[in-house]
TIMAR-818136 format. One record per residue: y, x, z of N, C-alpha, C, CB in turn. Coordinates in steps of 0.1 Angstrom, whole numbers, plus 5000, padded with zeros to 4 digits. Glycine has a CB too. Layout:
N
YXZYXZYXZYXZ;...
This chain:
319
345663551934345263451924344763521911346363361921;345763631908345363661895343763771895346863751887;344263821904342563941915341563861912342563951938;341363681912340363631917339663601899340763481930;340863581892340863541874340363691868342863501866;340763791871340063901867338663931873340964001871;338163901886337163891893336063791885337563841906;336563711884335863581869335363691857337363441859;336563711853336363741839335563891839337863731831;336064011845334964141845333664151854335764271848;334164081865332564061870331663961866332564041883;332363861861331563741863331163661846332563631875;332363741838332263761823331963571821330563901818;333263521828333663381823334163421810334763291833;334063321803334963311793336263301791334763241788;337063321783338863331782339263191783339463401768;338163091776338362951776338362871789337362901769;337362911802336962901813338062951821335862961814;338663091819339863161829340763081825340263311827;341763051814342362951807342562841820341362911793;341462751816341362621827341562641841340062571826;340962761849341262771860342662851867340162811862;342862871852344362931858345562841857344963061851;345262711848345962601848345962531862345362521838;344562531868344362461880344962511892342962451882;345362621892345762711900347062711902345462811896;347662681889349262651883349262501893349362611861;348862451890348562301897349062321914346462251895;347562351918347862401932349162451939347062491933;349762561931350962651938352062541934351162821930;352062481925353462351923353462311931353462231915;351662231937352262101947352162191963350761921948;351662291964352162351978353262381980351762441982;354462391969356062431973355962541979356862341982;356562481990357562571999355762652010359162422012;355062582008353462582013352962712011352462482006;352762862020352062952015350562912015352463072020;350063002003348262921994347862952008346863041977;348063052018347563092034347563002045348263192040;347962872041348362792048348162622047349562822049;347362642032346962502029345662462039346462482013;345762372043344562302049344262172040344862252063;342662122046342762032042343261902038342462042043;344061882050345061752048345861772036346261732062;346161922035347261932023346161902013348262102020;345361932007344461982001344361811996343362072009;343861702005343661552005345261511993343861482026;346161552001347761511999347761511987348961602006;347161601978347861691966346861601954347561891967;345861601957344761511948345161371948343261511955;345461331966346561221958347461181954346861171960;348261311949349761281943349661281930350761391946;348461341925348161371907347261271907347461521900;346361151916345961041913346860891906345461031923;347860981917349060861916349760841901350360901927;349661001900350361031884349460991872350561201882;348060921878347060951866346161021862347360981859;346061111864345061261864343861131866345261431880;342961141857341461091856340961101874340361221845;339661061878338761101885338261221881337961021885;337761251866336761391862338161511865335861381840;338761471863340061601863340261631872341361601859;340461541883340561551893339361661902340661431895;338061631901337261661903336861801900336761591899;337361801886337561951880338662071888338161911863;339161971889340662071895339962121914342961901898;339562031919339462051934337762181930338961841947;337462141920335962261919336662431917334562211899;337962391913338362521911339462561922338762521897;339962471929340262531942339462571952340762461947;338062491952337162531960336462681956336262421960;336762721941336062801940337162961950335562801922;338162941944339062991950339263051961339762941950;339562971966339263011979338463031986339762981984;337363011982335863091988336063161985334463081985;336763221975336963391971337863451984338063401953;338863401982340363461989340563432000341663441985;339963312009340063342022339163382031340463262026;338363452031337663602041338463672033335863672042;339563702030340263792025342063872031340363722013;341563722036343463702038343363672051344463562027;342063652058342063562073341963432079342863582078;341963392065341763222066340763162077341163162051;340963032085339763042092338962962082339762982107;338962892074338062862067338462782052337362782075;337462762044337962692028338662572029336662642017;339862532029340062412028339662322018340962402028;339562362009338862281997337662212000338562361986;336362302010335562262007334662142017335262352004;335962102026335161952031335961842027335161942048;336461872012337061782010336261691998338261832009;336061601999334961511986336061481974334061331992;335661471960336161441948336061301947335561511938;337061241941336261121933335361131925336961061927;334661021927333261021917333660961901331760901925;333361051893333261011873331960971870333661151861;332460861861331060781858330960891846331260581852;329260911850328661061841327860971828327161181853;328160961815327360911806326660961798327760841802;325960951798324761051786325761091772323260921778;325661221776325961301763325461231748325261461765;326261281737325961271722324861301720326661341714;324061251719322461321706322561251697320461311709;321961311688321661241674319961181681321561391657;319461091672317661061675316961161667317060891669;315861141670315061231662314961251650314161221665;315261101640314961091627316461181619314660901623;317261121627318661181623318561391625320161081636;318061401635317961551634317061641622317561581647;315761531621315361621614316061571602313861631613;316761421600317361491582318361601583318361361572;319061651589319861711593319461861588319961681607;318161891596317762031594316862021581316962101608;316161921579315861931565316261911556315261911563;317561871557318961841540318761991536321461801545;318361991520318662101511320362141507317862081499;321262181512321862151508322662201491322362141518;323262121481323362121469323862301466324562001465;323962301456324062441447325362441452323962441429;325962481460327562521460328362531449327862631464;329462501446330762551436330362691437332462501441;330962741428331362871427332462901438331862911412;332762981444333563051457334263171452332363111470;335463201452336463281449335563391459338163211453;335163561453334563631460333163651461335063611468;332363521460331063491466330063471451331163321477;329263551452328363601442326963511443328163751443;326563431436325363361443324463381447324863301438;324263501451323563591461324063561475323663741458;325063571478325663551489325763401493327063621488;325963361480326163191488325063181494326463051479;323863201485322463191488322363231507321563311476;322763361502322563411520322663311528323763511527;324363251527324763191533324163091538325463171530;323363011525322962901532321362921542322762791520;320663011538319463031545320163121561318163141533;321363161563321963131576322063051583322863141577;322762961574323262831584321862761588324362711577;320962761581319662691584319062761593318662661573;319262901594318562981609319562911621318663191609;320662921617321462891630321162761638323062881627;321062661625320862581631319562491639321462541624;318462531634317062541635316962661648316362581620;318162711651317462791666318762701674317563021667;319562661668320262571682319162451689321762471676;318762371675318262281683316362321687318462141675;315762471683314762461689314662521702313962491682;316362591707316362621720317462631727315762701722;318262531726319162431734320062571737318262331749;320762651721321462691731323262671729320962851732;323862731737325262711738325862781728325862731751;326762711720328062811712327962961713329562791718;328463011722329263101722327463201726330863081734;326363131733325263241731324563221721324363271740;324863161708324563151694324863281686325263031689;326163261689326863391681326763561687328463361680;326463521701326663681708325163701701326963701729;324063691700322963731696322563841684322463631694;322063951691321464021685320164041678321564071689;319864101662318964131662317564101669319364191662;317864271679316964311687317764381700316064421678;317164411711317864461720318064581713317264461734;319664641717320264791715320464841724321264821709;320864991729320765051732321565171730319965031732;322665241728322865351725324265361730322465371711;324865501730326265531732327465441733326365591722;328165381742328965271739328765111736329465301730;327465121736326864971729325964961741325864971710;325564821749324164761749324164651744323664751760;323364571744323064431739322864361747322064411731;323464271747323364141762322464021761325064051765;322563971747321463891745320963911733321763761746;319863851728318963911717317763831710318264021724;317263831701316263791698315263861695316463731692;313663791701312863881700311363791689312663941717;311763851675310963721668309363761666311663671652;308963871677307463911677306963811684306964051684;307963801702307063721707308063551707306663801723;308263541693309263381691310063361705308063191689;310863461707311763401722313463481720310763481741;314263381726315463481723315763491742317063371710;316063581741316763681757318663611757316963961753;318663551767320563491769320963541778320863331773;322163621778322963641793324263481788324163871794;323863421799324463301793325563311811322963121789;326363181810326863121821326963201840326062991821;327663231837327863321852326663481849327063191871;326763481838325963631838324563581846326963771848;323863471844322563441844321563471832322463321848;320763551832319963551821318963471822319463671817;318363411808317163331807316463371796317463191806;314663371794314563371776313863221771313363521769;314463201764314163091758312963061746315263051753;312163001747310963011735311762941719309362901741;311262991711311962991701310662921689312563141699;310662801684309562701674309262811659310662521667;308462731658307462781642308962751637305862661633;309362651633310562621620311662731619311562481624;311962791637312862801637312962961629313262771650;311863001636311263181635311063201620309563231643;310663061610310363071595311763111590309662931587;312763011593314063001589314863141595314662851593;314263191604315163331610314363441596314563401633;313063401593312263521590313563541578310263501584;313363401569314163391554315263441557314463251548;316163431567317763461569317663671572318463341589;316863671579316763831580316663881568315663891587;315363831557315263891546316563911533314163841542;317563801537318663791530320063861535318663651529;319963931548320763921554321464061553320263881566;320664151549321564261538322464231531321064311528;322364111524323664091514324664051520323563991503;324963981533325863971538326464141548325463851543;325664131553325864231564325864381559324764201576;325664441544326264561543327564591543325964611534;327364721553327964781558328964741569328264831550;328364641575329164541588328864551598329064421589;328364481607327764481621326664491624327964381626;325964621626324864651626323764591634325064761627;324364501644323564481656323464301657324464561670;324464261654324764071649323964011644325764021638;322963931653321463831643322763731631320063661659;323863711633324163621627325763691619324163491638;325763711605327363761603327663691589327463961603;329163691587329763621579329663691566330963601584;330663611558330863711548330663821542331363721548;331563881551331664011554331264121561332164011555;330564051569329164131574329564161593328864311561;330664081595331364101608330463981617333264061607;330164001632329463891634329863771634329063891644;329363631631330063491630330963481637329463391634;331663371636332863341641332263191651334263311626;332563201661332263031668332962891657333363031686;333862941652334562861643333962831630335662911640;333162971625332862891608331562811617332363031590;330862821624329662741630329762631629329262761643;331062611634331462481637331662411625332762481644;332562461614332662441601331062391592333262571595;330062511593329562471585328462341593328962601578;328162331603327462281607327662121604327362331617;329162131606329561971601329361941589330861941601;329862051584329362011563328161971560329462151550;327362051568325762011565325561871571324562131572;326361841586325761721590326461591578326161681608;327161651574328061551566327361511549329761621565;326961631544326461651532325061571540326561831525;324161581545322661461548323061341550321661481562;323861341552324461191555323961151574323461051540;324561211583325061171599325661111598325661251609;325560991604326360861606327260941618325460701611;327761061625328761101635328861241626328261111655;329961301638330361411636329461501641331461421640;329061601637327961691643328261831649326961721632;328461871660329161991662327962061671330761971671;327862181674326962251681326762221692327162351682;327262141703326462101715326061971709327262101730;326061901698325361771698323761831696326061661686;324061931689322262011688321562041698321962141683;322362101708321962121722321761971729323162201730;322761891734322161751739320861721733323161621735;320761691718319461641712318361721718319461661696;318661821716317361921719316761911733317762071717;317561861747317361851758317161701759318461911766;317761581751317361501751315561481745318261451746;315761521736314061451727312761501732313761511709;313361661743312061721752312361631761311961891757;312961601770312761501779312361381781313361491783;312261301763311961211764309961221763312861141756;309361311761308261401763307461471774308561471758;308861541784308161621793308361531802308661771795;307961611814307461591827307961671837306161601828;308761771834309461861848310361891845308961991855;311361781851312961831847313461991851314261731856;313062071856313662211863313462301854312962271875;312362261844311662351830312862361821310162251821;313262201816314162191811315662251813314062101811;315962221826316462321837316962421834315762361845;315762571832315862681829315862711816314862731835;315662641809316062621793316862621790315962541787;318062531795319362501792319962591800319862371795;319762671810320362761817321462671824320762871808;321162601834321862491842322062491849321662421844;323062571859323162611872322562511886324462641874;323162351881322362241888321562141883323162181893;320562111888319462011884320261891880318161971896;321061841886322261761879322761731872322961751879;322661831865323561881849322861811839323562071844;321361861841320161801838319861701835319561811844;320161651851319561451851320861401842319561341873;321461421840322461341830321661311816323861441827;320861411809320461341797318961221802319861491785;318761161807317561061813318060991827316161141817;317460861827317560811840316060761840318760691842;315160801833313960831834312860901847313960891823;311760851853310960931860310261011855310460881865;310461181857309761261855309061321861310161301852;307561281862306961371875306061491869305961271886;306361511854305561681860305261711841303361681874;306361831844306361911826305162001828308162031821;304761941817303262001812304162141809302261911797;303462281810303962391798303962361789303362501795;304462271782304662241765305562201758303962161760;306462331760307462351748306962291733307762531746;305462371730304862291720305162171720303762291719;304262061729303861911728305161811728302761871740;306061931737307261811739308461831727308161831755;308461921717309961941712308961931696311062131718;310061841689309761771677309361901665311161671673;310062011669310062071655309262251660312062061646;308462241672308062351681306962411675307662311696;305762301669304062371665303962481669303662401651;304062561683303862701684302462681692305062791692;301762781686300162831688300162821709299763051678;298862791711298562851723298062991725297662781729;298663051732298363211735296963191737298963291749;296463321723294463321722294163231710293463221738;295363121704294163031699294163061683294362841703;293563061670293963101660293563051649293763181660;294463041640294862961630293762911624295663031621;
């Protein structure tokens, strides 16, 4: 079990948040087998056990969640151990009613990214240079979440530029020659994502400021705090709310509501959910159909035409 949690996490470079959950689920499993070695569950047991934590309550989606991670399991460990086969995996979940994620609408996003926001207080430490920094940060951060749908945690891993050297490579990156950022996102799948006019203006401003934060810090971090260490997933979180809160958002604004929006407002535009798909870096087209119950029969190439805040040139054409 723990072979399979280390197998996640150095091969497969899940998250601690991800191993976390599946080692809960696991906890789960070995309770209700008892006296049951894991070598010996079948499906019936497998049926038995989902119904005992139904009985207790456990949701449908938890449920669901829990059997995806037994199933993952033991696809791992049994050609391992001799098993004749996955028990988990002829076994069906209950179905969770899937409802369209949080977006903001369109009008609400752009006040969002276009709130100036006020002169700050003075800050114990923070020289108005730095606040300054600060804020032409948070406006890159946030102007590249929603102009390319990406996740938390590959917000902050982002570099610069790709590195290279002694001890170091760079896993994901931005590349603002050709407006696109490089993601080693979700199961160590890479994607690159195209990156809007707004977003590349507001990166240009944040680079040019970004000395004041980042001397003598993290040489390699498109995005660093204070102190010049790369962001924290947490102040993101922080500031992003202040800003949705300081424009006046009628909700709470956290970093996947930028992502939903951003997969919402192109879809209500495009034409080939799979585009979108590879955007979001989505292991299933499913994941997908959740933001529309809309017919989509065919995404034009246009990141441009479909995403509210994109204006990016056609390759050849000129200003």
């Amino acid at each position: 079990m723990l072979e399979w949690l280390e197998h996640l996490g150095s091969g497969r470079r899940y998250s601690p948040h991800t191993l976390a959950a599946y080692r809960r689920d696991l906890v789960h499993l070995v309770e209700l087998a008892d006296d049951v070695p894991l070598e010996r569950v079948s499906q019936g047991h497998v049926r038995r056990y989902l119904g005992q934590l139904h009985a207790q309550g456990m949701s449908p989606r938890s449920l669901a969640r829990l059997l995806a991670s037994w199933r993952g399991f033991y696809q791992w460990w049994a050609p391992r151990v001799g098993m004749p086969g996955n028990p988990a995996a002829g076994v069906r979940g209950p179905k969770a009613p899937r409802g369209l994620p949080k977006a903001l609408s369109v009008d609400q996003t752009q006040a969002l990214l276009d709130h100036t926001p006020p002169v700050a207080a003075e800050v114990t430490g923070q020289s108005a240079e730095q606040r300054h920094a600060i804020e032409l940060r948070d406006t890159a951060m946030f102007e590249l979440f929603y102009s390319s749908g990406l996740r938390l945690s590959e917000l902050v891993g982002l570099d610069l530029a790709y590195a290279r050297e002694p001890g170091y490579e760079s896993s994901s990156w931005l590349d603002l020659a050709e407006a696109e950022v490089s993601v080693l996102g979700k199961g160590s799948k890479r994607r690159i994502v195209p990156v809007g006019t707004q977003a590349c203006e507001a990166l240009r401003a944040w680079l040019a400021a970004r000395p004041v934060l980042a001397a003598g810090g993290d040489a390699h971090a498109l995005f660093v705090g204070l102190h010049g260490r790369r962001i924290s997933a947490r102040v993101v979180q922080a500031q992003l709310a202040r800003r949705g809160q300081a424009a006046g958002v009628p909700t709470h604004v956290h970093p996947h509501v930028l992502r939903h929006s951003f997969a919402s407002h192109v879809l209500q535009s495009a034409e080939d959910l799979r585009a979108v798909q590879e955007m979001l870096g989505h292991a299933s087209i499913s994941t997908t159909q959740i933001y529309t119950r809309l017919d989509f029969q065919h995404l034009a190439k246009v990141y441009d035409k479909a995403h509210p805040r994109a204006g990016r040139k056609e390759p050849g054409k000129k200003e």
